[in-house]
C-alpha positions as CSV (number, residue, x, y, z in Angstrom):
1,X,238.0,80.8,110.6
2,X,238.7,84.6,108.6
3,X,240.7,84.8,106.3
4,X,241.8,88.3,105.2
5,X,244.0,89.7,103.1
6,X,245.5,93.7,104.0
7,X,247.8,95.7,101.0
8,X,249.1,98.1,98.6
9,X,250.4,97.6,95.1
10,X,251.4,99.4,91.9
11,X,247.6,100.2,91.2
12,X,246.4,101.7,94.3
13,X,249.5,103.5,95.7
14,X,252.6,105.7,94.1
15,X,256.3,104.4,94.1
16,X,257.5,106.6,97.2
17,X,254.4,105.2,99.1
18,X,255.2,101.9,98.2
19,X,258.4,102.4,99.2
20,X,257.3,103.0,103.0
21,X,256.5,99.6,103.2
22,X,258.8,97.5,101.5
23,X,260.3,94.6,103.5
24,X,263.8,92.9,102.5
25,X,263.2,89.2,102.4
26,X,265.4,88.6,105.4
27,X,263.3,91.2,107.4
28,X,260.0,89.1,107.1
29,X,260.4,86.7,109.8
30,X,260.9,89.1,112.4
31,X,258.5,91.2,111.5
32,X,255.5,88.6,111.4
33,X,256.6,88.0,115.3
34,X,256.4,91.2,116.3
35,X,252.9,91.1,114.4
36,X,251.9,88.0,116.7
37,X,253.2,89.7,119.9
38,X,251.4,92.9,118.8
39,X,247.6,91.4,118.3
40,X,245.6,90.2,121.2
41,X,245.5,86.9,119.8
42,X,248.2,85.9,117.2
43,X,247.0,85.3,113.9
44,X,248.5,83.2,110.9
45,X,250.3,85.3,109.1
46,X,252.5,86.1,105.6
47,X,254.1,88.7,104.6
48,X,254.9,89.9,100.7
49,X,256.9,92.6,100.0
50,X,258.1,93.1,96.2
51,X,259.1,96.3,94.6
52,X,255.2,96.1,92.9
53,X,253.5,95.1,96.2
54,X,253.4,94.8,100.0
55,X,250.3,92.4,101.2
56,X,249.6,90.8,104.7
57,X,247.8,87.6,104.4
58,X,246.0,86.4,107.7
59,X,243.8,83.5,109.6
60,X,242.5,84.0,112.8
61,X,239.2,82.8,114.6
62,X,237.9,86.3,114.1
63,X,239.1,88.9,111.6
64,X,240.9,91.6,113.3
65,X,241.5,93.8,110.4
66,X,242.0,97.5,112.2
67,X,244.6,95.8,114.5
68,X,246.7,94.8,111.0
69,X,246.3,98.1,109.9
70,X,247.3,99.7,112.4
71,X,250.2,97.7,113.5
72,X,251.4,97.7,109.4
73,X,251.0,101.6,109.6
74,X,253.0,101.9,112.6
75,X,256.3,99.5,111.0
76,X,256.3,101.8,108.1
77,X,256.1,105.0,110.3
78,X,252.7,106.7,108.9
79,X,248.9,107.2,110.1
80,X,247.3,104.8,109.5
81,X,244.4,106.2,107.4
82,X,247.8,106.8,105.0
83,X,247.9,103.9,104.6
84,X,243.8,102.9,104.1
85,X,243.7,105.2,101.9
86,X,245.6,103.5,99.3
87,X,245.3,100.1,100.7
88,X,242.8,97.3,99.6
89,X,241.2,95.0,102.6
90,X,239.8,91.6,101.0
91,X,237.9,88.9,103.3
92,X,237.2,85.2,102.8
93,X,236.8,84.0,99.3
94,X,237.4,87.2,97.9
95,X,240.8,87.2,99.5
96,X,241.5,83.6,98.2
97,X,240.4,85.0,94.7
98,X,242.9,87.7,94.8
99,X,246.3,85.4,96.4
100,X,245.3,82.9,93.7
101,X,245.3,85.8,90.8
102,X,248.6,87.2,92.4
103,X,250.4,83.8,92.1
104,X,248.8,83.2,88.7
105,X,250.2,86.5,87.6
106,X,247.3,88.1,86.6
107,X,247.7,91.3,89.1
108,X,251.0,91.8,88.3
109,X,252.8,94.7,86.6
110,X,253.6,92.5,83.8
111,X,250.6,90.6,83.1
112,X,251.4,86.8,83.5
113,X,255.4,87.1,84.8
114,X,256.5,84.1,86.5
115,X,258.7,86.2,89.2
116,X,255.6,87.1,91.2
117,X,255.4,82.7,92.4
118,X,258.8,82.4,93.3
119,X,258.2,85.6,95.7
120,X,255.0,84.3,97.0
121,X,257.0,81.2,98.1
122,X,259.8,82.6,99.5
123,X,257.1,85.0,101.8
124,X,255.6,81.8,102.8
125,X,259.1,80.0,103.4
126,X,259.9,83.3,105.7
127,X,256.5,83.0,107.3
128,X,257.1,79.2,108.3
129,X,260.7,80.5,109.8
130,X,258.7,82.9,111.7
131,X,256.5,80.4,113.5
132,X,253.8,82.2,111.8
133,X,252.1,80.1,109.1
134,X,249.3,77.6,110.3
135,X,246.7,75.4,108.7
136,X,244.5,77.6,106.8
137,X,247.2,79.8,105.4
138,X,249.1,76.7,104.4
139,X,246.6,75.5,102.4
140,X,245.4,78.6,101.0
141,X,249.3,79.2,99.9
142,X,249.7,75.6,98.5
143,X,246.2,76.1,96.7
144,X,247.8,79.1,95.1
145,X,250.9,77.3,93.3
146,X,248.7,74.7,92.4
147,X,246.0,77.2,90.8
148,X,249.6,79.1,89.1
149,X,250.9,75.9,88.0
150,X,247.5,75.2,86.3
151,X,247.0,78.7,84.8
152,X,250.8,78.9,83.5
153,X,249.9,74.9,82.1
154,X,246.6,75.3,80.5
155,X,246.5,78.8,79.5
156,X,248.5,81.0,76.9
157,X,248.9,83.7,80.4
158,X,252.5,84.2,80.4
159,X,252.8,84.7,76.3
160,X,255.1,87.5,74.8
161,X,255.0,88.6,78.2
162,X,257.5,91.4,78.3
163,X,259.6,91.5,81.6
164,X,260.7,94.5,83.4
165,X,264.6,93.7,82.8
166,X,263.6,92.9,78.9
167,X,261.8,96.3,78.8
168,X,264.7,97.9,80.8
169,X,266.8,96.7,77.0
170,X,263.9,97.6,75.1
171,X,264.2,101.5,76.1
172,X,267.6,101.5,76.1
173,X,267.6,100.4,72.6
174,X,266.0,103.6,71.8
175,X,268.7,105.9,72.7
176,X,271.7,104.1,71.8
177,X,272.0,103.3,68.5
178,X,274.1,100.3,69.1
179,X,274.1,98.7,72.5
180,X,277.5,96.8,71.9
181,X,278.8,100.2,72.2
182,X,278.0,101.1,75.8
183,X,279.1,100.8,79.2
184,X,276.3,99.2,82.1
185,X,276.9,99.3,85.2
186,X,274.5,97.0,87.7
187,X,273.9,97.7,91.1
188,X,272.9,94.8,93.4
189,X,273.4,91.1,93.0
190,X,269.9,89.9,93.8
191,X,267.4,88.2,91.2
192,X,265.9,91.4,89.4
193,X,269.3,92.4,88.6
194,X,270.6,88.5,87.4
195,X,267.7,88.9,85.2
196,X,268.7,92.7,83.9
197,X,271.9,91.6,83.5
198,X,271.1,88.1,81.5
199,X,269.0,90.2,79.3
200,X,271.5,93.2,79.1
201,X,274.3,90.6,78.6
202,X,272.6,89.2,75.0
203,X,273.1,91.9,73.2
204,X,277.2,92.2,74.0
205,X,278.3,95.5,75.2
206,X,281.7,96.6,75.4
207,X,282.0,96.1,79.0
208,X,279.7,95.1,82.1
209,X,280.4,95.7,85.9
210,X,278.3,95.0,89.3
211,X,278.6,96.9,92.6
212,X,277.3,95.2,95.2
213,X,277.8,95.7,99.3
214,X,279.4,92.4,99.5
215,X,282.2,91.4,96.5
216,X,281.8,87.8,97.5
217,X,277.7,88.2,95.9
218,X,279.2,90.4,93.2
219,X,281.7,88.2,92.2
220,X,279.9,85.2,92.0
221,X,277.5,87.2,89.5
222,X,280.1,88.9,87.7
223,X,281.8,85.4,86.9
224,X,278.6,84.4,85.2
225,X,278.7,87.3,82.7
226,X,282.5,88.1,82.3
227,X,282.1,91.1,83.9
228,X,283.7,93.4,86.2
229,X,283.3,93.8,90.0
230,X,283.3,96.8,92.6
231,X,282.5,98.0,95.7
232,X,279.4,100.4,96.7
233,X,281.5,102.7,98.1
234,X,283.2,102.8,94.6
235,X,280.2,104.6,92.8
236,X,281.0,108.4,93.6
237,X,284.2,108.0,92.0
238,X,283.4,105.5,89.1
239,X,280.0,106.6,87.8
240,X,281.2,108.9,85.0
241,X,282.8,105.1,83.0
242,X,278.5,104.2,82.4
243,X,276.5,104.8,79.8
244,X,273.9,102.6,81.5
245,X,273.1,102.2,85.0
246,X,270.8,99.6,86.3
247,X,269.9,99.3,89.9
248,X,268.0,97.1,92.6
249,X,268.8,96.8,95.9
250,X,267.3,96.4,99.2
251,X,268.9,99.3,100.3
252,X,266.5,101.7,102.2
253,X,267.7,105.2,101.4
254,X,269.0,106.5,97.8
255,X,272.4,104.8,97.1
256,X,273.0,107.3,93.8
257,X,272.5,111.2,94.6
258,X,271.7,114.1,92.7
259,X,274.9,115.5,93.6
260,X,277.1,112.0,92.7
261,X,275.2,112.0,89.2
262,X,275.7,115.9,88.9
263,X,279.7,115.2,88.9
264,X,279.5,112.3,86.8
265,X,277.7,114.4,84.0
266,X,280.6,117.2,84.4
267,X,282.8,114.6,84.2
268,X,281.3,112.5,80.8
269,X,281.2,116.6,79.2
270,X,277.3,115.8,79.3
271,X,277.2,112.4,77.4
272,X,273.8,111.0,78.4
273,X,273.2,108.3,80.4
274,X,270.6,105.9,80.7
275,X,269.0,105.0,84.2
276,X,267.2,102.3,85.4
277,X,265.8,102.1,89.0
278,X,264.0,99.3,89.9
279,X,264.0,99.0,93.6
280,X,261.4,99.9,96.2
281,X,262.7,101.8,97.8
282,X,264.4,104.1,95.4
283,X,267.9,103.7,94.9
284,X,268.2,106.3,92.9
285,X,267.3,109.9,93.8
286,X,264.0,111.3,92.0
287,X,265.7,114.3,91.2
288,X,267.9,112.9,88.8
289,X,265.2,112.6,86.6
290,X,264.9,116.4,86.5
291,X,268.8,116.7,85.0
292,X,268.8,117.4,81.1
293,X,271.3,114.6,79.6
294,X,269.9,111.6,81.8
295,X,267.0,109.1,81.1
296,X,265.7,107.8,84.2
297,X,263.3,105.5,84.4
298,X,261.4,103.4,87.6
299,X,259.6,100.7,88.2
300,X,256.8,102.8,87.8
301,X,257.8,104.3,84.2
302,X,257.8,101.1,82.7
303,X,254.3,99.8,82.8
304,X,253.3,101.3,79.3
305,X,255.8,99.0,77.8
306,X,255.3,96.2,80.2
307,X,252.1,96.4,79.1
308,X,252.7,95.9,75.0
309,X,250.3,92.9,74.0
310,X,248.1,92.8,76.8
311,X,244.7,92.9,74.4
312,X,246.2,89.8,72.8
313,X,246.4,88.0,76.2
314,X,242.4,88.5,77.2
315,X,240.7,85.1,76.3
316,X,244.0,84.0,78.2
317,X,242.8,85.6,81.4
318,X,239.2,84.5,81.1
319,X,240.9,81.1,80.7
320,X,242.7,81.3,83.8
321,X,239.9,83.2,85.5
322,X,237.6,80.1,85.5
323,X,240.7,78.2,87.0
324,X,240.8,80.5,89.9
325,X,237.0,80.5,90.5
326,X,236.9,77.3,90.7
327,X,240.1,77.1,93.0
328,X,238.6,79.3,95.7
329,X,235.3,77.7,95.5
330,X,237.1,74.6,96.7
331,X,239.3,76.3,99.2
332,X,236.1,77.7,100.4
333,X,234.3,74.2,100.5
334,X,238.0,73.3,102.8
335,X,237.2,76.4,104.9
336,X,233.6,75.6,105.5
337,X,234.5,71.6,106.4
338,X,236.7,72.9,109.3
339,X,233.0,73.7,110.7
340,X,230.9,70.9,109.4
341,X,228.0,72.4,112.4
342,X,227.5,75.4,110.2
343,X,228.6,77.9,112.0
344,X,228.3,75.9,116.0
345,X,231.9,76.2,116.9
346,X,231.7,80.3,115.9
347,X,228.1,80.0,118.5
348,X,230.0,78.3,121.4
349,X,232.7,81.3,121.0
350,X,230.0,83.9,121.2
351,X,228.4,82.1,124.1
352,X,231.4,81.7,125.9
353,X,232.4,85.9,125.3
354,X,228.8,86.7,126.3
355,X,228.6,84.1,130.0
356,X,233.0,85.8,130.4
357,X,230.7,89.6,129.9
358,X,228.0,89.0,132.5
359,X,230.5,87.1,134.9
360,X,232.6,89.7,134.8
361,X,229.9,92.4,135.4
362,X,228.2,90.6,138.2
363,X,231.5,90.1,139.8
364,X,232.4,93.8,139.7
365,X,229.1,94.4,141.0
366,X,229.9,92.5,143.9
367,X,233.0,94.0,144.5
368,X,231.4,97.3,144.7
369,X,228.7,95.9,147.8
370,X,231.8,94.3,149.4
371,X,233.8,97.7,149.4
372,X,230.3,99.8,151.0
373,X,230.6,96.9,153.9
374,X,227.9,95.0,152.5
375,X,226.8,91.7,154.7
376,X,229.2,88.6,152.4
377,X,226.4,86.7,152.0
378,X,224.1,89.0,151.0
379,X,226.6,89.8,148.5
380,X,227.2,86.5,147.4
381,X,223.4,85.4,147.0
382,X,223.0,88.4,144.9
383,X,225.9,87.4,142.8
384,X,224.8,84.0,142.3
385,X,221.0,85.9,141.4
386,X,222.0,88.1,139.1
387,X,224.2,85.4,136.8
388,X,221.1,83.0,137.0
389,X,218.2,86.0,136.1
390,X,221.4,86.5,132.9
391,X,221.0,83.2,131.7
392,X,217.5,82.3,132.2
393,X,216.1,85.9,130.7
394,X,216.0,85.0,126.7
395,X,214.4,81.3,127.5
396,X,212.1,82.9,129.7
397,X,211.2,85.6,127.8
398,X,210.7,83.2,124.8
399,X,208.8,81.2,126.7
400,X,206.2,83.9,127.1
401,X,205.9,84.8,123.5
402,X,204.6,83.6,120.0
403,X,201.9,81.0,120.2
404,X,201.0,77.8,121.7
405,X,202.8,75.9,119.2
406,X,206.5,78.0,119.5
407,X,206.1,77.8,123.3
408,X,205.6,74.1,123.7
409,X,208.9,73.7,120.9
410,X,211.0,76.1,123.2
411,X,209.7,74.9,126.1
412,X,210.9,71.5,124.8
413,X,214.5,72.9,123.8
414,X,214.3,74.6,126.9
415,X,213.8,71.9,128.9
416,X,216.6,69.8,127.6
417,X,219.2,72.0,128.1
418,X,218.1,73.8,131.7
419,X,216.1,70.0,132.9
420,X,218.6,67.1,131.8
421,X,217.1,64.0,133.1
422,X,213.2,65.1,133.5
423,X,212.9,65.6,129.5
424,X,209.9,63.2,129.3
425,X,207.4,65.8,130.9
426,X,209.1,68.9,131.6
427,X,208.7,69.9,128.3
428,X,204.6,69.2,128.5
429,X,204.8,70.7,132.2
430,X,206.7,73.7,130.7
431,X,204.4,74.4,127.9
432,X,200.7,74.1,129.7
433,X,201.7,75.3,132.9
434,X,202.3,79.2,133.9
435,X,205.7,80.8,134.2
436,X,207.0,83.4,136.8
437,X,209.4,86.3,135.2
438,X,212.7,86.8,137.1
């Protein structure tokens, strides 16, 4: 069975590629089917899409990598050497290694953050919906928490790790000298924004607010915070009231223009504001970041103080390196045991594609006599001649090669698969006697 593992994240490819191929949650399931319809033969499969990363997980009885490429491409509307060229394509254990890390938190943005397991189950929840997620990818998934679980348990991984909502405070504690003072506005109800707003809500400002599509979402957030609820479509006239803005949706085009931001800016006589967009795609426009009195910061901005106290976290990740070594050596070992032959159930494939080639070639062969008016019985005695000359060629040719000793042991192999039932002296016969070529 191969196991292979296709993506892009935060180190190999820019926001606004990212951004091609984000997924919302809800979109997974679907998306996996048309996957399975796609491919020749449907593979396991998982999709995870988070604003830091988009990664295809699959199992299949042969790797069919280009096919995933292409058909990933394709969703997100680009080439598909676009998307190889920022992409990473892992195999086997390596690809084990690398879900295991991503679980654990050790590829992550924010070295250690717990987020990154709760999205890697809800991608494999999705996949299950889907119809999508067999044997091998359920256990390399369930391998995965149990590795995190581990890592997060025995190891100091996830310590001082700074979020991306904490750093979102962090920065905006450098331009406002007193954040009790200001006005945030969040936009989104989802998990990264519960967690901005948890963070942002600590440190008491004068007033809070979420717009969300939905006020029945927003509501139920707002209620949780004492804060005040409003409608999307309530931005363009309402922006100017924020000091801070804080966004994440799933939308897929910019909800906040340059334009909107332009008249709130007219409108606040120039007083900055502080902007944080942490959705993939962008929710807010990247010109804004070009305007004088705002501070706009992405996903992508963030990573130098995401990073803060990284260097004191590295025996940490040796630690939970070992962990995941030796978790992918035993997934491997679970991988292998599926086979116990050694590779004899990947043999009988190959045998059965090659006998499926040459049937198919002597057929169309035949096809071609009977079309010129060829006698049928000629046609069908040289069918039947060419399949058998197919099959016999390699034991005949090995049977008049190497020396005596290798010729008697294939003649003996030979023997027992193409002689059942005269075993005790074909082989002898076989070995000693001479043999015509066909």
């Amino acid at each position: 069975m191969a196991v292979w593992a296709l993506g892009i994240n935060h180190q190999t490819a820019p926001l606004d590629v990212r951004g091609r191929f984000a997924f919302a949650l809800d979109q997974v399931p679907e998306a996996l089917r048309r996957l399975r319809a796609t491919l020749t033969r449907p593979p396991e499969a998982a999709l995870l899409s988070t604003c830091n990363r988009t990664e295809l997980y699959c199992a299949c009885d042969e790797p069919m990598i280009e096919p995933s490429a292409r058909w990933l491409a394709d969703t997100a509307g680009v080439a598909p050497e676009t998307l190889l060229r920022h992409a990473y394509v892992l195999q086997d254990d390596a690809a084990a290694r690398h879900a295991f890390r991503v679980a654990s938190g050790l590829d992550s943005m924010v070295l250690g953050e717990p987020q990154i397991l709760g999205q890697l189950k809800d991608a494999v929840r999705a996949a299950d919906e889907a119809g999508a997620l067999g044997t091998t990818l359920h256990q390399l998934f369930q391998r995965s928490f149990a590795v995190a679980k581990q890592v997060r348990s025995s190891t100091a991984i996830g310590a001082h790790s700074i979020s991306m909502a904490a750093a979102a405070v962090r920065l905006a504690s450098q331009l406002f000298e007193d954040l009790r003072e200001i006005r945030i506005l969040f936009v989104g109800a989802g998990e990264m924004i519960e967690l901005a707003a948890t963070h942002f809500a600590a440190r008491q400002p004068r007033a809070m607010a979420i717009a969300n599509r939905t006020l029945e979402r927003g509501e139920k957030l707002a209620a949780r915070f004492g804060a005040e609820v409003m409608r999307l479509s309530d931005l363009p006239a309402r922006l100017h009231e924020f000091d801070a803005v804080v966004s994440c949706t799933a939308s897929t085009l910019p909800l906040i223009g340059l334009g909107m931001v332009e008249s709130a800016l007219r409108r606040r006589r120039h007083r900055p504001m502080f902007m944080v967009d942490l959705a993939v795609p962008r929710d807010i426009e990247a010109e804004v970041k070009a305007l004088d009195d705002v501070y706009l910061y992405t996903v992508d901005d963030l990573a130098a103080v995401v990073q803060a106290g990284k260097d004191q976290r590295q025996a940490a990740v040796a630690q939970a390196e070992a962990i995941i070594d030796a978790g992918v050596q035993s997934f491997m070992h679970w991988l292998r045991q599926r086979d116990p032959h050694g590779g004899v159930v990947q043999l009988i494939r190959d045998l059965q594609t090659q006998t499926d080639a040459w049937r198919e070639a002597e057929i169309a062969r035949a096809r071609r006599l009977l079309a010129r008016g060829e006698d049928v019985d000629a046609v069908l005695q040289a069918l039947a001649r060419g399949l058998t000359q197919k099959m016999l060629h390699g034991a005949l040719a090995e049977l008049h090669s190497g020396d005596e000793a290798s010729r008697r042991q294939t003649a003996e192999v030979v023997s027992r698969l193409f002689l059942r039932g005269r075993v005790g002296t074909g082989g002898e016969a076989a070995a000693t006697q001479p043999v015509s070529r066909a």
